[in-house]
Structures are given as C-alpha cells and as structure tokens.
ROSEDO-154559 format. One record per residue: residue number from 1; residue in three letters; x, y, z of N, C-alpha, C, CB in turn. Coordinates in Angstrom, 1 decimal. Glycine has a CB too. Example, Ala and Ser with C-alpha at 12.3 -4.5 7.8 and 13.67 -1.06 7.14 Angstrom:
<sites>
margu, gudo, n.c1, n.c2, n.c3, ca.c1, ca.c2, ca.c3, c.c1, c.c2, c.c3, cb.c1, cb.c2, cb.c3
1, ALA, 13.2, -5.7, 7.8, 12.3, -4.5, 7.8, 13.2, -3.3, 7.8, 11.3, -4.5, 9.0 .
2, SER, 12.8, -2.2, 7.1, 13.7, -1.1, 7.1, 12.9, 0.0, 7.9, 14.1, -0.6, 5.7 .
</sites>
This chain:
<sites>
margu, gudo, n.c1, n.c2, n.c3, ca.c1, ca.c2, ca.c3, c.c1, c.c2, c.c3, cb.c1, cb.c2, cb.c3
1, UNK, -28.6, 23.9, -40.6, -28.7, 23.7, -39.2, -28.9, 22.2, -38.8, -29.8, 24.6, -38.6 .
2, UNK, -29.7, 21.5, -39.3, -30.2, 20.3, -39.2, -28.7, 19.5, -39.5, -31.4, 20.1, -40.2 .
3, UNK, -27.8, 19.9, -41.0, -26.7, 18.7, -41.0, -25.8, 19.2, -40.3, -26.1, 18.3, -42.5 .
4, UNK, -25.2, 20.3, -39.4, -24.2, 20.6, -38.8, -25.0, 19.4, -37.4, -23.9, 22.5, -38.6 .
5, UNK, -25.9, 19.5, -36.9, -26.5, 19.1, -35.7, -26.1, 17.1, -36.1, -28.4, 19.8, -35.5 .
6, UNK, -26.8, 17.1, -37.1, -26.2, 15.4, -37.9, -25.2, 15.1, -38.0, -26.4, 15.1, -39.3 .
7, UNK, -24.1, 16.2, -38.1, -22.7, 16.2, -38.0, -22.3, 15.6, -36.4, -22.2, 17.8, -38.4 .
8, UNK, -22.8, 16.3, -35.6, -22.4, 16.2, -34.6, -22.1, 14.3, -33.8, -23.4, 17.2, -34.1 .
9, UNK, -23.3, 13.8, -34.4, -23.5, 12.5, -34.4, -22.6, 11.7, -34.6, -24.3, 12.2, -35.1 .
10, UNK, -22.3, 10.7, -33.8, -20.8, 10.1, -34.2, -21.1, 9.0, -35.0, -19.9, 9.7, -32.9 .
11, UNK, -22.4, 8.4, -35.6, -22.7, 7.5, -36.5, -22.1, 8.0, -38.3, -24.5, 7.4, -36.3 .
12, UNK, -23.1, 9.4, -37.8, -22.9, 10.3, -39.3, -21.5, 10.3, -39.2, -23.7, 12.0, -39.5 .
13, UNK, -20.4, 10.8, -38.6, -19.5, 10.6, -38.8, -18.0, 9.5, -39.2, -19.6, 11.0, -38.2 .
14, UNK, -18.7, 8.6, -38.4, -17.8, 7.0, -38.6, -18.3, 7.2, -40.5, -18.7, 4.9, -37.2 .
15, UNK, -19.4, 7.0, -40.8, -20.1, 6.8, -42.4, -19.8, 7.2, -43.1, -21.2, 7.0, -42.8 .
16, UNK, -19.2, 8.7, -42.4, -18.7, 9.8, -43.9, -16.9, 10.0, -43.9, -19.5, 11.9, -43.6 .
17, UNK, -16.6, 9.3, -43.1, -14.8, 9.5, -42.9, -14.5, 7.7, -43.0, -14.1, 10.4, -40.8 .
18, UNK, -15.5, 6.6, -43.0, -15.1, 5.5, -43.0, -14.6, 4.7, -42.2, -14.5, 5.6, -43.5 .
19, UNK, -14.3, 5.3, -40.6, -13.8, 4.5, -39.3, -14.4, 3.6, -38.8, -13.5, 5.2, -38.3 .
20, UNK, -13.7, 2.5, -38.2, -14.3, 1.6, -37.6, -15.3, 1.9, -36.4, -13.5, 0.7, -37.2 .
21, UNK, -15.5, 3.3, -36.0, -16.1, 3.5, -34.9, -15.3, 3.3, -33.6, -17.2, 2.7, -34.9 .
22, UNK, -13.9, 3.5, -33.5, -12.7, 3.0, -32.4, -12.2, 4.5, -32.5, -11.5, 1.6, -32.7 .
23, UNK, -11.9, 5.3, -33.0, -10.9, 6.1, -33.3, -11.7, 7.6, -33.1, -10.2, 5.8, -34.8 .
24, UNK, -11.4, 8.8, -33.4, -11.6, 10.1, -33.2, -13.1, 10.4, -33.8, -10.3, 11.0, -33.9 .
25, UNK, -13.7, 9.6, -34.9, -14.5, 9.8, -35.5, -16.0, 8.9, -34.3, -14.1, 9.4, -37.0 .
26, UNK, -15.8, 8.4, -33.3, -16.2, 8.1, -32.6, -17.2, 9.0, -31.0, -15.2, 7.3, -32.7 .
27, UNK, -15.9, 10.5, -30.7, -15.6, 11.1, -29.7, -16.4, 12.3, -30.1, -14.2, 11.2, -29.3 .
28, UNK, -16.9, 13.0, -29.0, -17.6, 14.0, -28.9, -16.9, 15.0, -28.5, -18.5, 13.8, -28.3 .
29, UNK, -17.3, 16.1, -28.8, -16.3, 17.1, -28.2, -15.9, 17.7, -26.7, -16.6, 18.0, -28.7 .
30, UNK, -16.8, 16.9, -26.1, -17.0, 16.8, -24.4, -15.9, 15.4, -24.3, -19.0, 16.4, -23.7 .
31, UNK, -15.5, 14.0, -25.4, -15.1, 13.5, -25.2, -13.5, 14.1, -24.9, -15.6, 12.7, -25.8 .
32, UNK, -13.3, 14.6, -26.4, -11.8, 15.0, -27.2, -11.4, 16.1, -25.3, -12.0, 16.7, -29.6 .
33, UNK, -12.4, 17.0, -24.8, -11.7, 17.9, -24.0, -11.6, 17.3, -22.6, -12.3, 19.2, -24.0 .
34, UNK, -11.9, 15.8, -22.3, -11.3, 15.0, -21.5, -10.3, 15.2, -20.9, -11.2, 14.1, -22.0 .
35, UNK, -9.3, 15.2, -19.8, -8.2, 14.7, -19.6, -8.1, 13.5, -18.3, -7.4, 16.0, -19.5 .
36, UNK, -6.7, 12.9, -18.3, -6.8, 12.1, -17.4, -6.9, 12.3, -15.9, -6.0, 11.5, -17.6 .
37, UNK, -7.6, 12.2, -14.7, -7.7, 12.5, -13.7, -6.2, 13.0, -12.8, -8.5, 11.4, -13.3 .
38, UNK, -5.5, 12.2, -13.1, -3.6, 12.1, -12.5, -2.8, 13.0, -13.6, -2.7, 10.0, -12.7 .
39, UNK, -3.7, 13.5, -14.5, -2.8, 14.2, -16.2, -1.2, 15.2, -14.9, -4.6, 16.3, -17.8 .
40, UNK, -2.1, 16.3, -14.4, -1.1, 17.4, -13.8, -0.4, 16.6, -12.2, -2.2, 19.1, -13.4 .
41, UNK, -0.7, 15.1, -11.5, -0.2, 15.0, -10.8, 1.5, 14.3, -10.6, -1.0, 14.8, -10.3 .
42, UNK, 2.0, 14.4, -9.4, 3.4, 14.1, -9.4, 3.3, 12.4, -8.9, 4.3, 15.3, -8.3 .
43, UNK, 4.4, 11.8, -9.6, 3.9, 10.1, -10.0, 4.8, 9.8, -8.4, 4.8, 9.0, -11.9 .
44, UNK, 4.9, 8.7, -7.9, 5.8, 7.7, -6.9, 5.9, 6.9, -7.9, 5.3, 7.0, -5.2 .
45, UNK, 7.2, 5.9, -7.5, 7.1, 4.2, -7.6, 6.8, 4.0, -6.4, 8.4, 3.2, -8.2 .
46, UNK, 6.1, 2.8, -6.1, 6.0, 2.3, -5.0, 6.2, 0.9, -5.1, 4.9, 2.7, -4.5 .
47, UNK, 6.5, -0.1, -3.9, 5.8, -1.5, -4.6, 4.7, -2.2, -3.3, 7.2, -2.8, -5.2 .
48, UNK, 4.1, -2.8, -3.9, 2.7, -2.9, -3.2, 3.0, -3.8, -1.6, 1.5, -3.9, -4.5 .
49, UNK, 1.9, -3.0, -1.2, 2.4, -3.8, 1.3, 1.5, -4.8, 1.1, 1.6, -2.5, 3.7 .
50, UNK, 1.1, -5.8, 0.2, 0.6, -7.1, 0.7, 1.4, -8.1, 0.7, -0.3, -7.6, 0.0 .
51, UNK, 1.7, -8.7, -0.2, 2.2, -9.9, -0.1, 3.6, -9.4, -0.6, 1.3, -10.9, -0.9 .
52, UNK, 4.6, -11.0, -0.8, 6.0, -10.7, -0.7, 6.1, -10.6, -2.3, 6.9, -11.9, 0.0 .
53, UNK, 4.9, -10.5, -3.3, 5.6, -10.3, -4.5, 6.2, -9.4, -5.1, 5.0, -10.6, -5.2 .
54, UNK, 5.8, -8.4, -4.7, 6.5, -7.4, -5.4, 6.3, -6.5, -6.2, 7.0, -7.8, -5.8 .
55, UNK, 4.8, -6.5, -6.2, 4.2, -6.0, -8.1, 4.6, -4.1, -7.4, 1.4, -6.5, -8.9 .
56, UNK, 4.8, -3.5, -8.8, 5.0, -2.1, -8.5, 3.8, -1.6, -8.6, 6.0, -1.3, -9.4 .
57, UNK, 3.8, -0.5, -8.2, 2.6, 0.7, -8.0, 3.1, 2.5, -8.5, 2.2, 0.6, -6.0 .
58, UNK, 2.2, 3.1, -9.0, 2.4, 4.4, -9.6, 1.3, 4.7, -8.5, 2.3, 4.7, -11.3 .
59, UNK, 2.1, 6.0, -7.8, 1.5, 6.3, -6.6, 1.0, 7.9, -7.0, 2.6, 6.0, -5.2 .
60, UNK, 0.0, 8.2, -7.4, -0.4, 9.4, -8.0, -0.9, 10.4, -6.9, -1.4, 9.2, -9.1 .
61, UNK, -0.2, 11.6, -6.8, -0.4, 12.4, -5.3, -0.2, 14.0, -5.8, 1.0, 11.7, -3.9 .
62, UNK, -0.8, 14.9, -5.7, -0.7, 16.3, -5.7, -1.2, 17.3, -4.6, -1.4, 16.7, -6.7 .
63, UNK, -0.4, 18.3, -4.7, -0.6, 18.9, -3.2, -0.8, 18.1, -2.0, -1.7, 19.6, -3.3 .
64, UNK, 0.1, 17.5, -1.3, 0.0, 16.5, -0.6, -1.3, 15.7, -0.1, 0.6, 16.8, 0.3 .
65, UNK, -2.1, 15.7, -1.3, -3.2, 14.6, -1.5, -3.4, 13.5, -2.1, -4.0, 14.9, -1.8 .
66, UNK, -3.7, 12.0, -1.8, -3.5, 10.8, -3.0, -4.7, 10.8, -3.5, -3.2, 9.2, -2.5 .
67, UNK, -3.9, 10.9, -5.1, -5.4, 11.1, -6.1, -5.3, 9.5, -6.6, -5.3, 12.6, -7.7 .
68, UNK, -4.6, 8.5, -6.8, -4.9, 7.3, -7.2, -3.4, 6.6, -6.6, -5.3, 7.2, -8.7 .
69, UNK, -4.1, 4.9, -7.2, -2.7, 4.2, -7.0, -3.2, 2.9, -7.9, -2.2, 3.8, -5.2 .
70, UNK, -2.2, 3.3, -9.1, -2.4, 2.4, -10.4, -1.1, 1.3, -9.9, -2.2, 3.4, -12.1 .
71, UNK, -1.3, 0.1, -11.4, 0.2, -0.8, -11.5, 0.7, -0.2, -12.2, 0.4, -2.3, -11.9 .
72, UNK, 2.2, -0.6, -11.8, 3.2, 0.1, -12.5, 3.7, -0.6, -13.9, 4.4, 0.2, -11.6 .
73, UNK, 3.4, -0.5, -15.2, 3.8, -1.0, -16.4, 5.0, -1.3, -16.3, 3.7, -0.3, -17.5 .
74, UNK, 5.8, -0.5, -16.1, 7.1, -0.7, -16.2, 7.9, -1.4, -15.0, 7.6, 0.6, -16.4 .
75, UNK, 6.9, -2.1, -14.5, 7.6, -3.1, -13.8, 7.7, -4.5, -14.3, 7.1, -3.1, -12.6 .
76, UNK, 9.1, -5.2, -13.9, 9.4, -6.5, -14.0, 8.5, -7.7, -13.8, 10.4, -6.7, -13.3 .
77, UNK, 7.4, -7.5, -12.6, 7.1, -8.6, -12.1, 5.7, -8.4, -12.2, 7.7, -8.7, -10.8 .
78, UNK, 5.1, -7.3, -12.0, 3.7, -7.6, -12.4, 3.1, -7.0, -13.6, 3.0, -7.2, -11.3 .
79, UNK, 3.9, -6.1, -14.8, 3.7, -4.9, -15.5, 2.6, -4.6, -15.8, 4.4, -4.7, -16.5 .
80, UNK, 2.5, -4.2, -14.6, 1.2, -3.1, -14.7, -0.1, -3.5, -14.2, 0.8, -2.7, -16.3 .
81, UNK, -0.3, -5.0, -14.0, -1.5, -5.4, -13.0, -1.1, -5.4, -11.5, -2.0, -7.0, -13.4 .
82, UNK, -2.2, -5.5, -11.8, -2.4, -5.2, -10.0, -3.5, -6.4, -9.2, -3.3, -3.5, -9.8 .
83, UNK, -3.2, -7.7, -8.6, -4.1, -8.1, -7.6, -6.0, -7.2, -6.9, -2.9, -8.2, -6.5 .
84, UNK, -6.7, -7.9, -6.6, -7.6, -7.4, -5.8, -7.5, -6.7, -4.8, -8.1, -8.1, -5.6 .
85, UNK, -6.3, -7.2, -4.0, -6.0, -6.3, -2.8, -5.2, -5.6, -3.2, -5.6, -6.8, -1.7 .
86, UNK, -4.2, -5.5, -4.3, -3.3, -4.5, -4.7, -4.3, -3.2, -5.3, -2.3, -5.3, -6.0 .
87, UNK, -5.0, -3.7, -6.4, -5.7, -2.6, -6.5, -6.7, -1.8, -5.2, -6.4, -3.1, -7.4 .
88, UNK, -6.9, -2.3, -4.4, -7.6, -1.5, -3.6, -6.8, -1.0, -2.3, -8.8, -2.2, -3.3 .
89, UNK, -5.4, -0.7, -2.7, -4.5, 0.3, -2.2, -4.7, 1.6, -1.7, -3.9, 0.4, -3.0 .
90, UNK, -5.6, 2.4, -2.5, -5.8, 3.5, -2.7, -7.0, 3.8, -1.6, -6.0, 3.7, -4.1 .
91, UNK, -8.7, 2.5, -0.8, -8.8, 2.6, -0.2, -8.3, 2.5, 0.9, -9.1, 2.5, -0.4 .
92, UNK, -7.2, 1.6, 1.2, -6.8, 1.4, 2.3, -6.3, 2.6, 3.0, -6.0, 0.5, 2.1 .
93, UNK, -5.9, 3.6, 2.4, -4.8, 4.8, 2.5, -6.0, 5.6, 3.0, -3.9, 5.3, 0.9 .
94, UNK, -7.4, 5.7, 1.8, -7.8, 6.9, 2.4, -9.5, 6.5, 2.9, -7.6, 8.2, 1.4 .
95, UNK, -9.7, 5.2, 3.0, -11.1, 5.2, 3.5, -11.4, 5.7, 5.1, -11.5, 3.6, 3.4 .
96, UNK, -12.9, 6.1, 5.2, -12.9, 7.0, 6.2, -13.4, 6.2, 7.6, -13.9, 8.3, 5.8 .
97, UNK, -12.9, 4.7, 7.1, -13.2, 3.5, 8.5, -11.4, 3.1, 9.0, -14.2, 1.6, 7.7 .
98, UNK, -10.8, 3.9, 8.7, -9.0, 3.5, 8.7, -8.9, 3.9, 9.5, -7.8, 4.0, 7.7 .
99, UNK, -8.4, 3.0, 10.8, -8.3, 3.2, 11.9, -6.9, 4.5, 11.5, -8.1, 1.7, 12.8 .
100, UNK, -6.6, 5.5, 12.3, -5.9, 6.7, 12.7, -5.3, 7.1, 13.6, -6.3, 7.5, 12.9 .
101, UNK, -5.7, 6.5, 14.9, -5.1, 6.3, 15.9, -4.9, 4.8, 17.0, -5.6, 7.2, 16.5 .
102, UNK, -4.3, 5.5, 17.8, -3.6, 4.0, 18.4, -5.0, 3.7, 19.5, -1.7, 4.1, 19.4 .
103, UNK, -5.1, 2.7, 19.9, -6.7, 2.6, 20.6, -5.4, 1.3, 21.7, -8.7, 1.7, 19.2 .
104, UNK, -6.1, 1.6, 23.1, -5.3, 0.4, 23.7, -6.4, -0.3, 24.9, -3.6, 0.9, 24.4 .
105, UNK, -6.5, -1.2, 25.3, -7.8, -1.8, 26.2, -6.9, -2.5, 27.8, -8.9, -3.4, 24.9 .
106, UNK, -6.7, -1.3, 28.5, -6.1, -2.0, 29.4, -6.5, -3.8, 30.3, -6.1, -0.9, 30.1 .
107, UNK, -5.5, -4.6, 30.8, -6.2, -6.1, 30.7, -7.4, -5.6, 31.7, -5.1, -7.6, 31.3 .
108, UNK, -8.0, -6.8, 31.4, -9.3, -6.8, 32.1, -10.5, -5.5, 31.5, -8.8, -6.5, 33.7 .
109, UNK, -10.0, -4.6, 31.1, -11.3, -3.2, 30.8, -12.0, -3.7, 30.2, -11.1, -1.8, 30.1 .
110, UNK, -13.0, -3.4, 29.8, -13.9, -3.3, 28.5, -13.9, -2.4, 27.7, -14.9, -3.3, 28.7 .
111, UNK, -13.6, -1.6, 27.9, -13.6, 0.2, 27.0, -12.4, 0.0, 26.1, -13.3, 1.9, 28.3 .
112, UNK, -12.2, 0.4, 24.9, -10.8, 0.9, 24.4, -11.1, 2.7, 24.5, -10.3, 0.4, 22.4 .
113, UNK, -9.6, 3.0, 24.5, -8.9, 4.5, 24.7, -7.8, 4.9, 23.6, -8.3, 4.4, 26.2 .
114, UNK, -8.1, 5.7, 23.4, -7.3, 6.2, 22.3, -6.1, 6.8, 23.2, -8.1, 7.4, 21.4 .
115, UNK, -4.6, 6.6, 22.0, -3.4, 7.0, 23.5, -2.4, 7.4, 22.1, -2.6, 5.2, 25.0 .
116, UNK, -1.4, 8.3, 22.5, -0.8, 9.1, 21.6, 0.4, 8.1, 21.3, -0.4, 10.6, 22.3 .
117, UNK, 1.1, 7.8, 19.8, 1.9, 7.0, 19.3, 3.3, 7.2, 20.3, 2.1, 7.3, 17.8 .
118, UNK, 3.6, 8.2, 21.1, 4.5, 7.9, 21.9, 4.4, 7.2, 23.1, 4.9, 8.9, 22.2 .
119, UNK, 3.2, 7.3, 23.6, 2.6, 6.3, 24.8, 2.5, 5.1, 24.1, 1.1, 6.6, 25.5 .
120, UNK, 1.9, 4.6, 23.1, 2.1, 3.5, 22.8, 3.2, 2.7, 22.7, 1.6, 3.4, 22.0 .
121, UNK, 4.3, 3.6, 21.7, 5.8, 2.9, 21.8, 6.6, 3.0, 22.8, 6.6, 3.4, 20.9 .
122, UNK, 6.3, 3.8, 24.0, 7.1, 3.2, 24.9, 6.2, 2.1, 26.1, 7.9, 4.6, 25.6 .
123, UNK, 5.2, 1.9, 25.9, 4.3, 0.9, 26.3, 5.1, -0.6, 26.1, 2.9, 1.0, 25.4 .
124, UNK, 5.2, -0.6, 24.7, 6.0, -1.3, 23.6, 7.0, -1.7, 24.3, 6.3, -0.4, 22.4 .
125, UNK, 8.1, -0.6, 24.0, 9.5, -0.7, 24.6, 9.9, -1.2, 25.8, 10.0, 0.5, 24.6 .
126, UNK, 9.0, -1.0, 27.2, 8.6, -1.3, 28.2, 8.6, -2.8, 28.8, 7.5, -0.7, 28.0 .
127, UNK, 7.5, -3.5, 28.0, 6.6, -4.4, 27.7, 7.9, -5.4, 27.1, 5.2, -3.9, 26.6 .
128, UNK, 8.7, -5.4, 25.8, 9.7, -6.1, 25.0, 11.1, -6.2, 26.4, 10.2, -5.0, 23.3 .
129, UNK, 11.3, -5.3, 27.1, 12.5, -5.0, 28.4, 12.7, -6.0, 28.9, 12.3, -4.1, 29.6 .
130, UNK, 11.1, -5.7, 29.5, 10.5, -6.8, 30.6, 10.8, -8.2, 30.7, 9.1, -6.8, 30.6 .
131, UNK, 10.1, -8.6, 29.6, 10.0, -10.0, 28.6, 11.7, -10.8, 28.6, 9.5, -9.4, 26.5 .
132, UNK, 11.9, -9.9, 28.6, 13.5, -10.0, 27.9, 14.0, -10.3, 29.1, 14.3, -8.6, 27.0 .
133, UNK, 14.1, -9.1, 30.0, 14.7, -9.3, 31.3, 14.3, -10.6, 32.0, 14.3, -8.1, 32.3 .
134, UNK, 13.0, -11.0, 32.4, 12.1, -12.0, 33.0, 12.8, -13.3, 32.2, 10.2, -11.8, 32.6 .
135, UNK, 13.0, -13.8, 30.8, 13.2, -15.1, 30.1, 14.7, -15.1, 29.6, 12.1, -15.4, 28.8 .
136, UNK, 15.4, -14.2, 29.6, 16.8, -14.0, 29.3, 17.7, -15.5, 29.7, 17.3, -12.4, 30.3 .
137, UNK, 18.0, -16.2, 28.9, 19.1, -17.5, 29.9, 20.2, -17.2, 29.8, 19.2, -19.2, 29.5 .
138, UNK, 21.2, -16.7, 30.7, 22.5, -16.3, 30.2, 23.5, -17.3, 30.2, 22.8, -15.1, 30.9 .
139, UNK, 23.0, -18.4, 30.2, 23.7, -19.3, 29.7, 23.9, -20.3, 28.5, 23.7, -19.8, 30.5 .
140, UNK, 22.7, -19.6, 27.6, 22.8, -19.8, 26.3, 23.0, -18.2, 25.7, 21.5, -20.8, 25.7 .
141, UNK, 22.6, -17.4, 26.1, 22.6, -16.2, 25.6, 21.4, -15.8, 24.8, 23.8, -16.0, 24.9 .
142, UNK, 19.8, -16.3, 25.3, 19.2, -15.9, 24.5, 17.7, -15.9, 25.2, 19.6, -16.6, 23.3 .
143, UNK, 17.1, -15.6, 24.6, 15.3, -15.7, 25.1, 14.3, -16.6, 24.6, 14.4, -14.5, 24.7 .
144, UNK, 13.4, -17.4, 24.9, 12.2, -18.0, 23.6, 11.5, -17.0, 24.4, 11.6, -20.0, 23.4 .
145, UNK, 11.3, -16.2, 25.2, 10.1, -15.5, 25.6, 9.2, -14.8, 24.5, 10.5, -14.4, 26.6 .
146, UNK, 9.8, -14.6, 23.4, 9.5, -13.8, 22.6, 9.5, -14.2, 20.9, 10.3, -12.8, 22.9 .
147, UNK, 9.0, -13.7, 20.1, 9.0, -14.1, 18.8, 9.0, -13.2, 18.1, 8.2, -14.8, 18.5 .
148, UNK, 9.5, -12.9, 16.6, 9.0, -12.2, 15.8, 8.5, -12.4, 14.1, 9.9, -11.4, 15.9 .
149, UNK, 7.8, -12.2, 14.1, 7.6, -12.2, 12.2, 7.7, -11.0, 10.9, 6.1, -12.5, 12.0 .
150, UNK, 8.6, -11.5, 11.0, 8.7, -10.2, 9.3, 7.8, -10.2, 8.6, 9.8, -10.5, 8.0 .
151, UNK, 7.6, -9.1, 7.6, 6.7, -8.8, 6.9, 7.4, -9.3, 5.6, 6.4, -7.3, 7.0 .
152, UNK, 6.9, -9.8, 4.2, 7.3, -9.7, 3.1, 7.6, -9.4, 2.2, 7.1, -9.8, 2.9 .
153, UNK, 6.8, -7.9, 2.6, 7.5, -6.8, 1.8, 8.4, -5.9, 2.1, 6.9, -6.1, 1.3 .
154, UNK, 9.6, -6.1, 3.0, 10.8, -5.7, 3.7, 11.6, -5.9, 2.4, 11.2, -6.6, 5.0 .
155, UNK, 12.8, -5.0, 2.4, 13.6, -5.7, 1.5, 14.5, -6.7, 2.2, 14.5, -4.8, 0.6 .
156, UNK, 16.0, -6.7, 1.5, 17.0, -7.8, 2.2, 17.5, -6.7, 3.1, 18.2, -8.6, 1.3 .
157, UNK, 17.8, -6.1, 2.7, 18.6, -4.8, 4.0, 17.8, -4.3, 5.4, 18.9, -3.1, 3.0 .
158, UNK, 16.5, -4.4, 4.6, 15.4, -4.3, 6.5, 15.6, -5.7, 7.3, 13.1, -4.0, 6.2 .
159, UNK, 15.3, -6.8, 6.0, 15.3, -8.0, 7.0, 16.2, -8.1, 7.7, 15.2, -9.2, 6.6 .
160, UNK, 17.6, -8.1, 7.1, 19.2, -8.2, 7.8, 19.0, -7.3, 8.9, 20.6, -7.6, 6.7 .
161, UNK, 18.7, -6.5, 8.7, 19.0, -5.4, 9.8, 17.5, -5.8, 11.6, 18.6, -3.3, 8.5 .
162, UNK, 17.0, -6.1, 10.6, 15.7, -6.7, 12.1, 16.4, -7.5, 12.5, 14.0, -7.5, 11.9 .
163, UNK, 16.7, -8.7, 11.8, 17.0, -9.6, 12.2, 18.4, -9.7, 13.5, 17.1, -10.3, 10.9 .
164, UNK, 19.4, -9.0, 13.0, 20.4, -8.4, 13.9, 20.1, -7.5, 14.9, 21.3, -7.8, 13.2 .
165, UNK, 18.6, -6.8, 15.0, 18.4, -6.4, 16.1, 18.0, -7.4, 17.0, 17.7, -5.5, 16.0 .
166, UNK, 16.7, -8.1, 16.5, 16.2, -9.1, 17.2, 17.1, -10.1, 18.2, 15.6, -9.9, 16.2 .
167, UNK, 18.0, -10.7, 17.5, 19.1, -11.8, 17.3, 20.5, -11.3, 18.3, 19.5, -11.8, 15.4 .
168, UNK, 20.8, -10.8, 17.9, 21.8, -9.6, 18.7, 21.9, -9.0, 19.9, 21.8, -8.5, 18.2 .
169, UNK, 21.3, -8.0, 19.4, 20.1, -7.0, 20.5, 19.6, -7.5, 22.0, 18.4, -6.8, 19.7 .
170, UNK, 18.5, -8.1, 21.1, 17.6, -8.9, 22.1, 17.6, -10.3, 22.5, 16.4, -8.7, 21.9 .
171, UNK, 18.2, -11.1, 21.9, 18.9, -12.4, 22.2, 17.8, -13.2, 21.7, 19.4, -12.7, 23.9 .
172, UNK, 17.1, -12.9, 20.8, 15.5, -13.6, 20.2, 16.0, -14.6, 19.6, 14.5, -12.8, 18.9 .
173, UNK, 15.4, -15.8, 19.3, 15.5, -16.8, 18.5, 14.5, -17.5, 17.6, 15.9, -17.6, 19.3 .
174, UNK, 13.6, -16.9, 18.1, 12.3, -17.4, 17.6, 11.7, -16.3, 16.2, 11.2, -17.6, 19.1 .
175, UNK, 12.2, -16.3, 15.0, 12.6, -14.9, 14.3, 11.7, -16.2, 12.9, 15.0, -14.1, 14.2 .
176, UNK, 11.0, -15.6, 12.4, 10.2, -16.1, 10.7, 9.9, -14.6, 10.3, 8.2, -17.3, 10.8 .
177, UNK, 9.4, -15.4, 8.6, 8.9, -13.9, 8.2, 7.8, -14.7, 7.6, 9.8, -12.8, 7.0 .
178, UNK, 6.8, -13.9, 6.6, 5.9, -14.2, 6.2, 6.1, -14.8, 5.2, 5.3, -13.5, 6.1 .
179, UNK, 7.2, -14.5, 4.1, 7.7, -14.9, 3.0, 7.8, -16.6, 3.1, 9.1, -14.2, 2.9 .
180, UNK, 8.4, -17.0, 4.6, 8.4, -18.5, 4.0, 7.1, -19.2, 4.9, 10.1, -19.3, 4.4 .
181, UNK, 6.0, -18.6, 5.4, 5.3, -19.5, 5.6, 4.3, -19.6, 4.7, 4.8, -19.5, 6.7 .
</sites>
C-alpha cells in the first residue's frame, strides 16, 4: 500500500523510469485526464480590429458562445503572437462594462438616453444630408463640410469601396485612414 501510494509521486517516478521530469513521468492522473478548454469547440480565422497589422486570430466559439481568442500560428505576419491589446480581444467582446447599446445626449442635456440602432442610424443619415446639402459647392462638385477616417483594418476592397462612397456619393474630399497617420 505504502509503495503503490510512493508510486503515485511523480519524484518516485521521474527516479525509476529516468525522465528529466518534462515528460509523462512528471503528470498525475488528474493531469493525463486534462483536456484543452477549446478541445470540442468550432475554430474562426479572424484577424485582429486594432491596428493595421494584421496578426491573425483563432476565434474559439461553441454553441453560439466565445470561449477564447488565441493567435493564429499559422499566420504570415504575426504566427501565433498576439500584442497586449490583441490578446485581450476576448475581453473586449465579452466584458460586462461593454457598452451594448447606443446612448445619445441630446445638445445641451445633461442626461444620456439609450435609443434603438435604427434611431441612431437614421439620426446619422439625417445629420450626413444635411451637412452635405448646407456645404455642397456645385461648382467644384464637392464638400469640405465633412471628413472621414478609415479604419486599418479594412481590407483594399472596403477601403475602395468607402472611399467611392464618400468621394462619389457624397462629394467628400477630406477622406484619411488610420493606416497612414
């Protein structure tokens, strides 16, 4: 009884099999029946909303719940690390201070008010008309009333395509992204 219990010991073990103490002779049997938290979930690629670099992300999610968000190894650009703010992806998504809804503070109020994403975007839509209509020169064909900034982590086909709205569309001129400042 005593040497099965000595057995159990992972000292007595590394001593009597010879291992460096790294390997199986190290693990307990609470270790060996371990599995990985993400083992049964379904993977994403993703690539990370901070900055314009690019690093990928393995977006680990089951039953439409996010159980993590690791770097992606098998990516080109960052394989497999992840930044400080990259890594803490996974709060961003589900901490319970994340704003949820749209909050708007009419001028002058003091109070904010929570207002449904359709009120907001046509607030929005409204608000961009206006602007447009009011600074419009139609004798250059365009606006400075207005500005926009891209995000970095757009690809080339979102930027092209904003940009032709902006530009086009709305006769904007005043168009950057984040990428080059």
């Amino acid at each position: 009884m005593l040497a099965e219990l000595l057995l159990q010991w992972p000292l007595i073990r590394q001593l009597r099999g010879g291992g460096d103490g790294t390997g199986e002779e190290a693990m307990s049997e609470r270790s060996r029946a371990l599995r990985p938290k993400n083992e049964p979930a379904q993977v994403a690629r993703s690539i990370c909303p901070y900055c314009g670099v690019g690093c990928g992300q393995l977006v680990y999610h089951r039953d439409g719940k996010l159980l993590s968000i690791e770097g992606d190894p098998r990516s080109p650009i960052s394989r497999g690390h992840l930044c400080p703010k990259g890594a803490a992806s996974y709060e961003l998504v589900t901490h319970p201070a994340r704003a949820t809804k749209v909050k708007y503070r009419a001028p002058r109020a003091r109070q904010w008010r929570e207002i449904s994403l359709d009120e907001a975007t046509r607030m929005v839509a409204e608000r961009v008309w206006a602007t447009r209509a009011r600074t419009f020169d139609q004798r250059v064909m365009h606006t400075t009333g207005m500005a926009h900034l891209g995000g970095a982590t757009l690809d080339d086909e979102e930027n092209y395509l904003i940009k032709k709205l902006f530009t086009a569309g709305l006769g904007m001129v005043s168009i950057s992204n984040q990428a080059r400042i």
